[in-house]
VEXSEDREN-654375 format. One line per 4 residues: number of its first residue (from 1); their letters; for each residue x, y, z of C-alpha. Coordinates in steps of 0.2 Angstrom, whole numbers, plus 5000, padded with zeros to 4 digits. Layout:
VEXSEDREN-654375
NUM) A) X:Y:Z ~ ... .
This chain:
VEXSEDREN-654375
1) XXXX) 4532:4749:5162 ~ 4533:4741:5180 ~ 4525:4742:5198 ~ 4513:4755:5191 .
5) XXXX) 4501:4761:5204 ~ 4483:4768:5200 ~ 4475:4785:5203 ~ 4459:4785:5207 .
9) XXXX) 4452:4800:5217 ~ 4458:4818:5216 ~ 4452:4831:5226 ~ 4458:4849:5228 .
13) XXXX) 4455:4867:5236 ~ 4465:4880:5229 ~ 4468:4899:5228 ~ 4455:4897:5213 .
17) XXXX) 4440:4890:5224 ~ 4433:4871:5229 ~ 4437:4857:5219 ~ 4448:4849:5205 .
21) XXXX) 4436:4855:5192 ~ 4440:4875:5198 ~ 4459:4870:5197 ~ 4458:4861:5182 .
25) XXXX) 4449:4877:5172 ~ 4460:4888:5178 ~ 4474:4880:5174 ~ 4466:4878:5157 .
29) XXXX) 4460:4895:5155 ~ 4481:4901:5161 ~ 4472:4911:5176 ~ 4483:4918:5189 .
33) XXXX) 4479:4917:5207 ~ 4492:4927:5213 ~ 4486:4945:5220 ~ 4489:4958:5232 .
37) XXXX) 4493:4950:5251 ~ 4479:4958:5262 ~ 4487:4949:5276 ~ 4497:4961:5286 .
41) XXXX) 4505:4950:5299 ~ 4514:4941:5286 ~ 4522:4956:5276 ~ 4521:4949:5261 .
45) XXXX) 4518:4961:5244 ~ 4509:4946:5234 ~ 4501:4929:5238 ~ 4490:4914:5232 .
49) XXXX) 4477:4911:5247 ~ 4464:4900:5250 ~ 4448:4904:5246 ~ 4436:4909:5257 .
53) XXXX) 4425:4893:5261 ~ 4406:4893:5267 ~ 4406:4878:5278 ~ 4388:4877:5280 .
57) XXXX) 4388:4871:5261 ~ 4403:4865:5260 ~ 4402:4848:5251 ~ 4387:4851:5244 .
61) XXXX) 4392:4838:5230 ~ 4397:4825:5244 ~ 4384:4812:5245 ~ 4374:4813:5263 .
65) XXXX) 4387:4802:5274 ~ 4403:4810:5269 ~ 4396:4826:5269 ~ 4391:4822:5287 .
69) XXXX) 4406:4816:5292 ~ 4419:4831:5283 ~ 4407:4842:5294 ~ 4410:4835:5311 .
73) XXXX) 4428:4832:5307 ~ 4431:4849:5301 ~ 4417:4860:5313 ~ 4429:4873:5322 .
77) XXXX) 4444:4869:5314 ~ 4454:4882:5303 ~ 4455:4886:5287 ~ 4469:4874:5283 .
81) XXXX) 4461:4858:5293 ~ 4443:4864:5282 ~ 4452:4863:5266 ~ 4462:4848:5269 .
85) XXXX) 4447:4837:5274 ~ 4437:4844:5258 ~ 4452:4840:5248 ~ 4452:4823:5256 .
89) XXXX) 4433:4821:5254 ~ 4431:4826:5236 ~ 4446:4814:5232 ~ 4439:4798:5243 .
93) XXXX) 4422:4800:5233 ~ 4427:4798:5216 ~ 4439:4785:5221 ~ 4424:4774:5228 .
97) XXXX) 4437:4764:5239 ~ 4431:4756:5253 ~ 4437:4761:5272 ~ 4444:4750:5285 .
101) XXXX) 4459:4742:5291 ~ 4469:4742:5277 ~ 4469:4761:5271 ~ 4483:4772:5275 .
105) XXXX) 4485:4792:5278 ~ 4499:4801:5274 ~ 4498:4819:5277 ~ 4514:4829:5267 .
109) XXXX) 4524:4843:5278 ~ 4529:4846:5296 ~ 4529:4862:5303 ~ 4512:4865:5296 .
113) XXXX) 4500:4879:5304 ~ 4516:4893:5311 ~ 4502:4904:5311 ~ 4494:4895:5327 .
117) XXXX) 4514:4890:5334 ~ 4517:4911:5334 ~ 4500:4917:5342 ~ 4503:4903:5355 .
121) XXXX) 4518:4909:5360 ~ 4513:4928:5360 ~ 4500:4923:5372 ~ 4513:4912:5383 .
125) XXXX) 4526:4926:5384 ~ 4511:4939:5389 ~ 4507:4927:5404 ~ 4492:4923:5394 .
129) XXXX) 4484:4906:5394 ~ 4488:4896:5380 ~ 4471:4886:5374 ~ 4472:4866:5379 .
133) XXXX) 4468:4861:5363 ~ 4484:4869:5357 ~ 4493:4853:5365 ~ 4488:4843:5349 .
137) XXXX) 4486:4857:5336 ~ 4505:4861:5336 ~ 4509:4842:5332 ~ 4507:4839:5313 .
141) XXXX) 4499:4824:5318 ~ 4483:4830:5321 ~ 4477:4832:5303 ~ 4481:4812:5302 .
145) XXXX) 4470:4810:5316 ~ 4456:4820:5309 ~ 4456:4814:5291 ~ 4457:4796:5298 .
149) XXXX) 4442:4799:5309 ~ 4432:4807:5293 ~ 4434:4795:5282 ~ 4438:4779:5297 .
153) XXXX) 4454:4775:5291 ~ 4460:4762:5302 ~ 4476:4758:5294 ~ 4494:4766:5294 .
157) XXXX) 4497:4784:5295 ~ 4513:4799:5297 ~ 4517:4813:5290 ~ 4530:4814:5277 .
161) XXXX) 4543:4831:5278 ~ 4551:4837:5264 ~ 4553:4855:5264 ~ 4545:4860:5247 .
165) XXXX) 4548:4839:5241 ~ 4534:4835:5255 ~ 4521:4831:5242 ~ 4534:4820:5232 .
169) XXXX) 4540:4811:5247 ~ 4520:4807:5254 ~ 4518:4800:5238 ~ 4534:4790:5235 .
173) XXXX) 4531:4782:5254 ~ 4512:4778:5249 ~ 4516:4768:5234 ~ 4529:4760:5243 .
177) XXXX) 4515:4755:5254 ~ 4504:4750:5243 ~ 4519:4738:5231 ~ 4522:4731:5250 .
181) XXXX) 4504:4724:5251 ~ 4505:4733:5267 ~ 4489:4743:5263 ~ 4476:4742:5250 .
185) XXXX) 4475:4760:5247 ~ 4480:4776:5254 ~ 4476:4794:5254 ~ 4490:4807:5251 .
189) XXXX) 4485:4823:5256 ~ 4496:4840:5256 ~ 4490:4853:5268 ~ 4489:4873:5267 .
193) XXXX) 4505:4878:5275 ~ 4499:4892:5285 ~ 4516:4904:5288 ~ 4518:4917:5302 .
197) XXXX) 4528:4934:5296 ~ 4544:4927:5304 ~ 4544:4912:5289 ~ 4539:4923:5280 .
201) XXXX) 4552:4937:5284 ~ 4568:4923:5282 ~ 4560:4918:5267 ~ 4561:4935:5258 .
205) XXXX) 4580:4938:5267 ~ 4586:4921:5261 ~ 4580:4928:5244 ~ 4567:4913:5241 .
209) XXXX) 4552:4925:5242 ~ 4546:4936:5229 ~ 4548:4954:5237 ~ 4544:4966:5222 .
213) XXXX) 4529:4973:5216 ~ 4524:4968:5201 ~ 4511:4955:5200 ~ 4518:4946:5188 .
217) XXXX) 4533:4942:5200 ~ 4534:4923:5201 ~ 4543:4920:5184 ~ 4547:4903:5184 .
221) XXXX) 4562:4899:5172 ~ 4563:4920:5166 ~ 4577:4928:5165 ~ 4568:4941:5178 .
225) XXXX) 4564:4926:5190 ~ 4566:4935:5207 ~ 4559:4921:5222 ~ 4543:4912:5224 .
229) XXXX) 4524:4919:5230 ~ 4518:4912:5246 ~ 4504:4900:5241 ~ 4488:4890:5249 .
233) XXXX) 4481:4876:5245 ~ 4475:4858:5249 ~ 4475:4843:5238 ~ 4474:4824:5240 .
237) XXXX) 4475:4810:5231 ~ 4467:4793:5233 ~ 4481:4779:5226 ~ 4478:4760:5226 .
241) XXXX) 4485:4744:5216 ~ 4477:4743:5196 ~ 4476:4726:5199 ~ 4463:4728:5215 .
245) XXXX) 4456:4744:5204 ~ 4453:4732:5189 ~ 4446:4718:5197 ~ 4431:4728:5207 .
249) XXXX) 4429:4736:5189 ~ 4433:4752:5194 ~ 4443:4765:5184 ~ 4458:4773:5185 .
253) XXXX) 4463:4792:5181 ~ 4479:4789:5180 ~ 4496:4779:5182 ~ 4508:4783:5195 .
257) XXXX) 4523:4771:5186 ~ 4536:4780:5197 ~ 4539:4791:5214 ~ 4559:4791:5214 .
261) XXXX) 4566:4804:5229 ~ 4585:4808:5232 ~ 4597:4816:5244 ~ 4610:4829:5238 .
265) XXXX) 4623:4823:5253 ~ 4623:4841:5259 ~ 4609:4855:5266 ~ 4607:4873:5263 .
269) XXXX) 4597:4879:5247 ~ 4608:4878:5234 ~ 4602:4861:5223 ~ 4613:4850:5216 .
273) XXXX) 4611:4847:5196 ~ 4619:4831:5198 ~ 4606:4825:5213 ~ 4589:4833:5203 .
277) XXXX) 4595:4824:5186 ~ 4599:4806:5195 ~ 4581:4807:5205 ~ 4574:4809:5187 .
281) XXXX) 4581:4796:5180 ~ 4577:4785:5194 ~ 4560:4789:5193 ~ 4560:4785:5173 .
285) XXXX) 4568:4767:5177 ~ 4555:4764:5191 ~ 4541:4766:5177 ~ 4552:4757:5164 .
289) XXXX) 4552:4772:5151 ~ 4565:4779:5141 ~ 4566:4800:5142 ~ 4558:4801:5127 .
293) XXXX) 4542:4795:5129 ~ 4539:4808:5144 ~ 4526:4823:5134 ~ 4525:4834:5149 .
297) XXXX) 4535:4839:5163 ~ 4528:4848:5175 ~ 4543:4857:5183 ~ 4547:4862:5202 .
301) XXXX) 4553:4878:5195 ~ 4549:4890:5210 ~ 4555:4907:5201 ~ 4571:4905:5213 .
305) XXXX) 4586:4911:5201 ~ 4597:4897:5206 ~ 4585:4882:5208 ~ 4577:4888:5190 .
309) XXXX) 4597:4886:5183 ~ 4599:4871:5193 ~ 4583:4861:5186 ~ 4585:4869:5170 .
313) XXXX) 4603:4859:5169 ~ 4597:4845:5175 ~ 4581:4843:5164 ~ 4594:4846:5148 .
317) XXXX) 4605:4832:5154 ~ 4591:4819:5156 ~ 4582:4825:5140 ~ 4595:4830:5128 .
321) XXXX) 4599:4817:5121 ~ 4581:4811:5118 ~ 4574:4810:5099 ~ 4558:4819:5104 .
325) XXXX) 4558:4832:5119 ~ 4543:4836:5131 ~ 4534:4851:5134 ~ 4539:4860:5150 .
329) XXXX) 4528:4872:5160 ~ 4529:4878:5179 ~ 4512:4877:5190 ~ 4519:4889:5200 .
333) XXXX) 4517:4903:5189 ~ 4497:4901:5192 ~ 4495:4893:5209 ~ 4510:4901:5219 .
337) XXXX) 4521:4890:5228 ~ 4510:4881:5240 ~ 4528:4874:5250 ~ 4524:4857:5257 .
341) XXXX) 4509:4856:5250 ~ 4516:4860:5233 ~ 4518:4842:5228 ~ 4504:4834:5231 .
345) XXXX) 4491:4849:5222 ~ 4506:4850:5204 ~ 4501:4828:5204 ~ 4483:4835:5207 .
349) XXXX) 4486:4845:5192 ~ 4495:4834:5181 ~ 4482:4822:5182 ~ 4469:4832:5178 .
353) XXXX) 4479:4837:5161 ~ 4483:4820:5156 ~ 4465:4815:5159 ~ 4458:4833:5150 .
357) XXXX) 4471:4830:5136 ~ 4482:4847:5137 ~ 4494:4856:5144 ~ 4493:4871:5155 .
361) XXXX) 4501:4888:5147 ~ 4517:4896:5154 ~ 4511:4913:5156 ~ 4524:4925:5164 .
365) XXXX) 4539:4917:5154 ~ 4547:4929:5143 ~ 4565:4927:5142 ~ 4569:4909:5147 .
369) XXXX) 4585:4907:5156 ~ 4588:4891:5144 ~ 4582:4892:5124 ~ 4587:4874:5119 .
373) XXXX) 4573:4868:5133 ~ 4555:4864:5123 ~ 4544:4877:5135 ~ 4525:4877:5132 .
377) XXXX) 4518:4891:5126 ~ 4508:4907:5133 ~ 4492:4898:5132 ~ 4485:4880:5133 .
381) XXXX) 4489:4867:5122 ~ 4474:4855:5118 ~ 4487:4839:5118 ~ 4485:4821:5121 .
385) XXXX) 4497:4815:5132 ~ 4503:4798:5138 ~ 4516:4801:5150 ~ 4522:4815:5161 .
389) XXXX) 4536:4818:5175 ~ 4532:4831:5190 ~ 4547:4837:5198 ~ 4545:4841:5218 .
393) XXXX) 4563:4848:5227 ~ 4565:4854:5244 ~ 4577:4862:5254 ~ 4591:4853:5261 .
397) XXXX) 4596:4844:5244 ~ 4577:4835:5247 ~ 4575:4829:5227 ~ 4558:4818:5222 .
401) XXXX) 4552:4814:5203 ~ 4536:4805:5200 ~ 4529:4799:5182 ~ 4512:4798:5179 .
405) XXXX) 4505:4790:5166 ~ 4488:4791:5157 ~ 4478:4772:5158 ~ 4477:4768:5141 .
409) XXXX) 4494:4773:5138 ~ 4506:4761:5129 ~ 4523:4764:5127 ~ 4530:4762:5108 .
């Protein structure tokens, strides 16, 4: 294993409440976030929302500074920008990294809050004046701004697009920034992605969109896999050298040995098997492991009928031929697909099974589209596990892979 990068703080805001711990447990007890969309405007029959936050105690487990600080960063912003920073906060604190010149921001996504983008523009083309705040609230940019001021981050920061692969990319480009020695550590952070009905209308016509009514309707993987349900979320991750991580005798949660991405070489939304299997591959020579040391994939698998055939394919042609083949399950299935953001909250989730030892079940999978893949059960798994992959794709052939890997792992 080479070039391995630590994990050391994880945080997370999900459809399931504040924190990792309420996304770990979830997962763990194969609760569905998934319910009836109460949002009108958006037109959607299902969804995975943020939960509702009470920033007056927001943070409550913060100590007195930080909490200070996520309040004036986030007082009057939105739901998304309040979710974020407490993402960011919970994940900074259990990190214990220190702030300064040498910590780096990178914020997953572009084309973050259409929400706000449409409302604006209503009001514009009414002859309605458009707020003055709105000059730096449509640029992706401002969560960096705001996250960098919370914590004062003085070093590099950009956001990282990817289509749904945002949260692979952030976190390819930040261990590329940390193996560079250009920063000591940096905070990863994938943003809700708040939609406005016409995303959300082209989503559903272009058929990536769950459109029926069942609420079991995001089936990653089934043969009755008919589109994705829109999900919310924020999630960040705190990633730094082991070797800075070891020396101030701090510990690690996990590994992050590889972050390969890839381009198809065409656009559109049909995915290239060939692309998907070679990022995978990449991503298993980055961290020097053979396929078969890989327990636990953690699959894009966004219940689209296509991309599931795709990633099926491409996950037999790396794994077939290995003497021992992982167990495969599909976050989605519980969180919703949380598009840009999506990313960053699966490595969230991954990292919190390989520190809790198990694997999330696969709930709504009935009839898998391919029997020769080894697909985890109904319910969770108590399981110790050493490695695992997390697949991240996006549209226009936008293909990452990362392997994470638990700190006292050694590979036989």
């Amino acid at each position: 294993m080479t070039d391995a990068v630590a994990v050391t703080g994880i945080g997370a805001v999900s459809t399931f409440g504040a924190g990792a711990a309420c996304l770990t447990d979830a997962l763990r007890e194969g609760a569905s976030g998934i319910r009836r969309c109460d949002d009108a405007a958006l037109g959607l029959p299902w969804w995975a929302p943020l939960p509702a936050l009470d920033w007056a105690t927001a943070g409550a487990a913060l100590a007195p500074m930080l909490r200070q600080a996520l309040h004036r960063a986030g007082h009057g912003g939105g739901a998304a920008l309040q979710s974020a920073l407490l993402a960011a906060a919970e994940a900074w604190q259990q990190a214990g990294a220190g702030a300064g010149d040498r910590v780096g921001v990178i914020v997953a996504g572009s084309n973050l809050n259409q929400q706000e983008a449409a409302a604006a523009w209503a009001r514009h083309a009414t002859g309605k004046a458009v707020r003055p705040s709105y000059a730096m609230h449509f640029m992706d940019t401002d969560y960096v701004g705001a996250l960098s001021e919370m914590l004062s981050l003085h070093g590099e920061g950009f956001t990282a697009g990817g289509a749904s692969g945002s949260g692979g990319v952030a976190l390819a480009l930040g261990r590329r920034a940390l193996l560079s020695g250009d920063v000591d550590a940096v905070l990863v952070v994938g943003v809700p992605m708040l939609l406005s009905g016409a995303e959300a209308a082209a989503l559903t016509a272009v058929g990536a969109a769950y459109s029926g009514t069942a609420a079991t309707g995001c089936r990653p993987f089934d043969r009755d896999a008919a589109g994705f349900v829109y999900g919310q979320a924020g999630a960040a991750i705190v990633l730094e050298r082991q070797t800075q991580v070891r020396r101030q005798g701090r510990q690690a949660l996990a590994l992050l040995a590889g972050a390969a991405m890839g381009l198809d070489g065409k656009r559109g939304t049909h995915p290239s098997v060939a692309g998907e299997a070679a990022t995978m591959r990449a991503a298993l020579a980055q961290a020097g492991l053979p396929a078969h040391a890989i327990d636990l994939v953690s699959a894009h698998g966004s219940s689209s009928a296509t991309g599931d055939q795709a990633e099926a394919q491409a996950l037999r042609e790396v794994f077939s031929a290995a003497p021992r083949q992982p167990c495969i399950n599909a976050p989605k299935a519980l969180l919703g697909h949380c598009l840009a953001g999506a990313g960053v909250l699966e490595a969230v989730a991954v990292v919190a099974q390989l520190q809790q030892g198990f694997v999330h079940g696969h709930p709504t999978l009935d009839a898998p589209i391919d029997a020769a893949l080894r697909w985890c059960g109904k319910r969770h798994e108590t399981r110790s596990l050493g490695a695992a992959l997390s697949n991240s794709f996006g549209f226009s052939g936008i293909n990452t892979s990362q392997i994470f890997v638990h700190p006292e792992y050694q590979p036989s």
